[in-house]
Residue, then its C-alpha position, 0 to 999 in steps of 0.5 A: x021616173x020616165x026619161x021623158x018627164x026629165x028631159x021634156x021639163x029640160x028642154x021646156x026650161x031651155x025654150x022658155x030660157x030663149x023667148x024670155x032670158x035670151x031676149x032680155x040680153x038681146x036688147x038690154x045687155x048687147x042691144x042688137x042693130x040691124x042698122x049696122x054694117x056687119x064684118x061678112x058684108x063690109x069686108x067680104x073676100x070669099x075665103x074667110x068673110x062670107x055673109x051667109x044665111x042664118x039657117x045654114x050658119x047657124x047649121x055649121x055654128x051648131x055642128x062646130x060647138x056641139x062635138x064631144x063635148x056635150x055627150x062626153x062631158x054629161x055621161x062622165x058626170x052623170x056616172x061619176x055624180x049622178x043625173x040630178x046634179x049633172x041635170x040641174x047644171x046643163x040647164x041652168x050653166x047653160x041659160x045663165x052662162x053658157x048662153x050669154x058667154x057664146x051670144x056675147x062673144x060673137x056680138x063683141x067680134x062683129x062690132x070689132x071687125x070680126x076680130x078675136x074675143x083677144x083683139x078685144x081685150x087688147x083694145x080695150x085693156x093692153x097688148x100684154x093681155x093680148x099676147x098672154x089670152x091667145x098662148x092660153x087659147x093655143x094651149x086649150x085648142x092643143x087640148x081640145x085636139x088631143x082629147x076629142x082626136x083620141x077618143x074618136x079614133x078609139x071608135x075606129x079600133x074597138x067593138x061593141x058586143x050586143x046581147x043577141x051575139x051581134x057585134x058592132x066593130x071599128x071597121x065599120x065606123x071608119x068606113x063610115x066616117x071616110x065617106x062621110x069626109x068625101x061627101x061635103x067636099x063633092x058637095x062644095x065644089x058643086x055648089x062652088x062651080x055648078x049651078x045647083x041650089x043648096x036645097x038641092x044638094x041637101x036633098x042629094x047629099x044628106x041621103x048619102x050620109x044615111x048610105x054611108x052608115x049603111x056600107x060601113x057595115x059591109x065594108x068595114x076598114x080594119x087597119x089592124x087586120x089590113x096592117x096586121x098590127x095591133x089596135x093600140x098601133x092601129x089607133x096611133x095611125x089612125x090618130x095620124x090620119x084625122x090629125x092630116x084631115x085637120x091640116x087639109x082643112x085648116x088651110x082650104x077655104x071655107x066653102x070647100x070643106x068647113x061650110x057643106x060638112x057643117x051644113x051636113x054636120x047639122x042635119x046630122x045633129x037634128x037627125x040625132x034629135x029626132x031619133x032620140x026624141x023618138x026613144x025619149x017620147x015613146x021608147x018608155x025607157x025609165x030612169x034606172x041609174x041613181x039621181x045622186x052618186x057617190x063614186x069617190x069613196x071617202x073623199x066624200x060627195x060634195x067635195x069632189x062635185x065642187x069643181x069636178x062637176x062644172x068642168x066635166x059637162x064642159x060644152x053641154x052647160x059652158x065652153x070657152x071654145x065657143x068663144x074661139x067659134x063665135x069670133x073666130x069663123x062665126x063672126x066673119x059670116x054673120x050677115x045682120x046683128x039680130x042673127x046672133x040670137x038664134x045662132x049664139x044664144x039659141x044654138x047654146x040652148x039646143x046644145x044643152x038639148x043634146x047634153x040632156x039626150x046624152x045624160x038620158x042614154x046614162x039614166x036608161x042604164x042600171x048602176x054596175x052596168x058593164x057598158x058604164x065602163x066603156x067610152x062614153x061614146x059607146x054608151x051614147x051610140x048604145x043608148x041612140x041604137x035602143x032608141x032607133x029599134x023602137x021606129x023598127x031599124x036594126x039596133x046594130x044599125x042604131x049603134x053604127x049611127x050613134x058612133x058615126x053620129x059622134x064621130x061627124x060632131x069632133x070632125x065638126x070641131x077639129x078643123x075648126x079647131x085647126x082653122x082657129x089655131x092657124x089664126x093664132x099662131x099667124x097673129x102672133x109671129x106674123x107669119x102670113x101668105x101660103x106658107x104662113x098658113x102651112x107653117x101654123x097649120x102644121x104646127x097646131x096639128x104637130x104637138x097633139x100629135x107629139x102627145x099622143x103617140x106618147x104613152x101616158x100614164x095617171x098618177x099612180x103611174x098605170x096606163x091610161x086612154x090618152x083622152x081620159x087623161x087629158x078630159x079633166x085638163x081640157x075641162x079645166x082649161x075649156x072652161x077657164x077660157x070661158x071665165x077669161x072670155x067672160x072677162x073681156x066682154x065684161x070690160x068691152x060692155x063697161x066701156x061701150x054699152x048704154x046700159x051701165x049696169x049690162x056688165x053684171x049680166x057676164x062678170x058674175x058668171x066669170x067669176x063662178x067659171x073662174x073659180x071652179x077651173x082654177x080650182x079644178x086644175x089645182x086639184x089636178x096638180x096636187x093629185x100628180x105632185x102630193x101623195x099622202x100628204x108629202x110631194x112628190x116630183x113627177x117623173x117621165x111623161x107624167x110631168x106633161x099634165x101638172x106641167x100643163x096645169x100650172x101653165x094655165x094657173x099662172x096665164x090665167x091669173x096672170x091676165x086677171x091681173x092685168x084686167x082687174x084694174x080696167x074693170x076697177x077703173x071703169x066701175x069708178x068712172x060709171x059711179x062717178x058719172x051716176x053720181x054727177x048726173 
């Protein structure tokens, strides 16, 4: 079967999903008031709360939600279980889930100030939920970091080797990406201070990215030869690096980093798009790599895809940071309610677009391919590399594209990432002022640090990536932050919404998330602590994971508790009212 036939049916499904499901939630389930006066307009400052254009949001939004996740999280499963299942649950997850949890979260911040989707379970459940949701946030967003800083960096220090001889190194990459970390800041302060439109700097800056890409493989930047040390070593430093690019940009004001590099971030998404539709559409590329796959021996097929599958896609089908996004950055920018559709829900659907373009550079594989073995983000910059000689552009070129590509997505993320941890960490210990936002800045870019320059191993004790180790317990914890985000809208809708019965349109997919992730962290607990049936107590560093699962278990079912009779309560009091009337 051609790609195109799978991922054109996709993407079809997905703008169907947005004129029809997407409009059903707009005005049935969140009833969207242009009347109302947004947070950015009434509270606007400058730094944090800037009423902003829903093209260039809504650009900045995308480029912050769609990083590694939704190419990481499909290649890994679709390897590990194949393009069908893996397939079926972007597309729907997103719809149903995916797309209802971003869109909800952003609507439910606006209508509260701005504040986080756990100021909102304060208001409406109590300060123990609030205090207890954030640690579970500042702990999913040290993973977050951990994983998505790890796996870039891993792209400044390895090679791919093409079938004619060429390489593609490292070097190259990082030149690249140092570049390309320049360019938003001369762009901000352009816009800042001088006179010149955002057009204009669009049509001056995006180019520079283009040419960025192009130096990059002239003058590539091996910290290994430069320091002459090894590449393990050189990734530890480089880990340092983008760890001190976090706290710059955790801390400046949005205009000066976080807004022209998401502007930036999102042409760059579109472009990626463009030349993978190019591929999908004319490459003539067909599917290669099995629809169904079995890859856990005798641990049979559909238990290991039930939970593994729903937490692995992570970001390209459901993400609990997004959450963190919407009510985080997001909300203190939208400029009117009906900006949330295409910014919430529409920038879900085209991250499921992605997720689906990633899937394909697995299905264009056969099985056993060597490429399969390395990160997936060598297999994405590969697949984008075949799909860029088709319009004539040098496939060592392609490949640099595709790994820069991947790099600007986590950029994307990590400083939103560090902004909102700086956010949590001052709302909790009231640290406020400059030095409150350079204490907690320091302190969310401080433990991934810590983590990652120790060596780790899997359960069996051998060494492993440190982002692979932790995917599965940012998955789980991704998406059980979703669950619980599912949850806090769930109740804000029981109390506020007109519609009495909108809540079922977010409890019903909080309760499949939550189930799938507490599941999925459990079975990640039990690899570590229970070796042929007998347990086993973790030694060394490898106590870090297990330690880390039963932290979010206990958090988790600890905030369901609180929250259960809120939702109780409020059910009985809807029934009762249906019954009076």
């Amino acid at each position: 079967m051609n790609i195109l036939v799978v991922v054109g049916i996709g993407t079809l499904i997905l703008i169907a999903a947005y004129f029809t499901y997407g409009r059903f939630i707009s005005k049935k389930v969140f009833e969207l008031d242009d009347s109302r006066t947004v947070p950015a307009v009434e509270m606007e400052d400058g730094i944090d709360y800037v009423p902003t254009d829903a093209k260039y949001l809504a650009g900045q939004h995308f480029s912050a939600i769609a990083a590694a996740g939704p190419v990481t999280g499909p290649i890994i499963a679709g390897i590990s279980f194949g393009w069908v299942p893996t397939f079926l649950w972007i597309i729907f997850g997103t719809i149903f889930i995916g797309g209802v949890h971003d869109m909800g979260s952003l609507v439910a911040s606006i209508r509260h100030k701005a504040a986080g989707i756990a100021d909102t379970m304060k208001t409406y459940v109590s300060k123990r939920v609030w205090i207890l949701f954030n640690i579970f946030i500042f702990f999913t967003l040290v993973m977050i970091i951990v994983a998505f800083t790890d796996i870039t960096t891993s792209s400044f220090v390895n090679t791919i080797e093409l079938a004619d001889g060429e390489s593609v190194g490292g070097g190259a990459t990082a030149t690249s990406s140092i570049l390309y970390l320049i360019l938003p800041i001369i762009m901000g302060f352009c816009l800042k201070y001088t006179k010149l439109a955002l057009k204009w700097a669009t049509i001056i800056f995006l180019p520079l990215v283009a040419v960025s890409i192009w130096v990059g493989q002239y003058i590539p930047f091996n910290l290994n030869e430069v320091l002459g040390i090894s590449l393990e070593g050189s990734q530890k430093i480089w880990n340092f690096i983008v760890i001190a690019y976090c706290f710059i940009a955790g801390i400046v004001p949005v205009w000066a980093l976080l807004q022209p590099r998401g502007h930036l971030g999102g042409y760059f998404l579109y472009a990626t798009l463009i030349v993978a539709f190019i591929g999908i559409i004319f490459g003539g590329f067909d599917t290669q790599y099995p629809a169904w796959v079995n890859s856990f021996g005798n641990e049979g097929f559909w238990r290991p895809m039930f939970p593994m599958l729903f937490i692995t896609v992570a970001c390209g089908a459901c993400s609990g940071f997004h959450s963190l996004v919407s009510s985080g950055t997001t909300s203190k920018q939208i400029a009117r309610e009906s900006d949330t559709k295409p910014i919430g829900y529409g920038m879900m659907l085209a991250e499921a677009v992605v997720a689906l373009i990633a899937l394909s550079t697995v299905m264009i594989l056969p099985k056993g391919d060597s490429l399969l073995s390395k990160s997936p983000n060598f297999v994405y910059a590969s697949g984008l590399g075949s799909f860029m000689e088709l319009i004539g552009i040098n496939k060592s070129f392609g490949i640099s594209f595709g790994l820069m590509a991947f790099t600007t997505f986590v950029y994307d993320t990590l400083d939103v990432c560090t902004r909102l941890g700086r956010f949590i960490v001052q709302e909790l210990t009231g640290w406020s002022g400059k030095g409150g936002r350079i204490l907690s800045t320091l302190l969310i870019g401080g433990i991934p640090l810590i983590l990652m320059s120790i060596k780790l191993t899997d359960p069996s004790g051998t060494p492993i990536a440190i982002w692979s180790l932790f995917w599965k317990t940012f998955g789980s914890s991704n998406q059980l932050l979703a669950a619980l985000a599912l949850v806090g809208i769930t109740v804000w809708l029981q109390r506020t919404a007109k519609n009495k019965k909108a809540w079922y349109v977010t409890l019903i997919p909080a309760i499949f998330m939550f189930i799938m992730s507490t599941w999925a962290l459990l079975d990640t607990l039990r690899s570590y602590t229970f070796v042929n049936g007998a347990f086993v107590m973790p030694v060394g560093t490898n106590i870090i994971v297990p330690v880390l699962c039963l932290i979010y278990i206990v958090l988790a079912i600890w905030v369901v508790i609180e929250c259960a009779p809120a939702i109780i309560k409020n059910s009985k009091n809807q029934t009762q009212i249906s019954t009076e009337a």
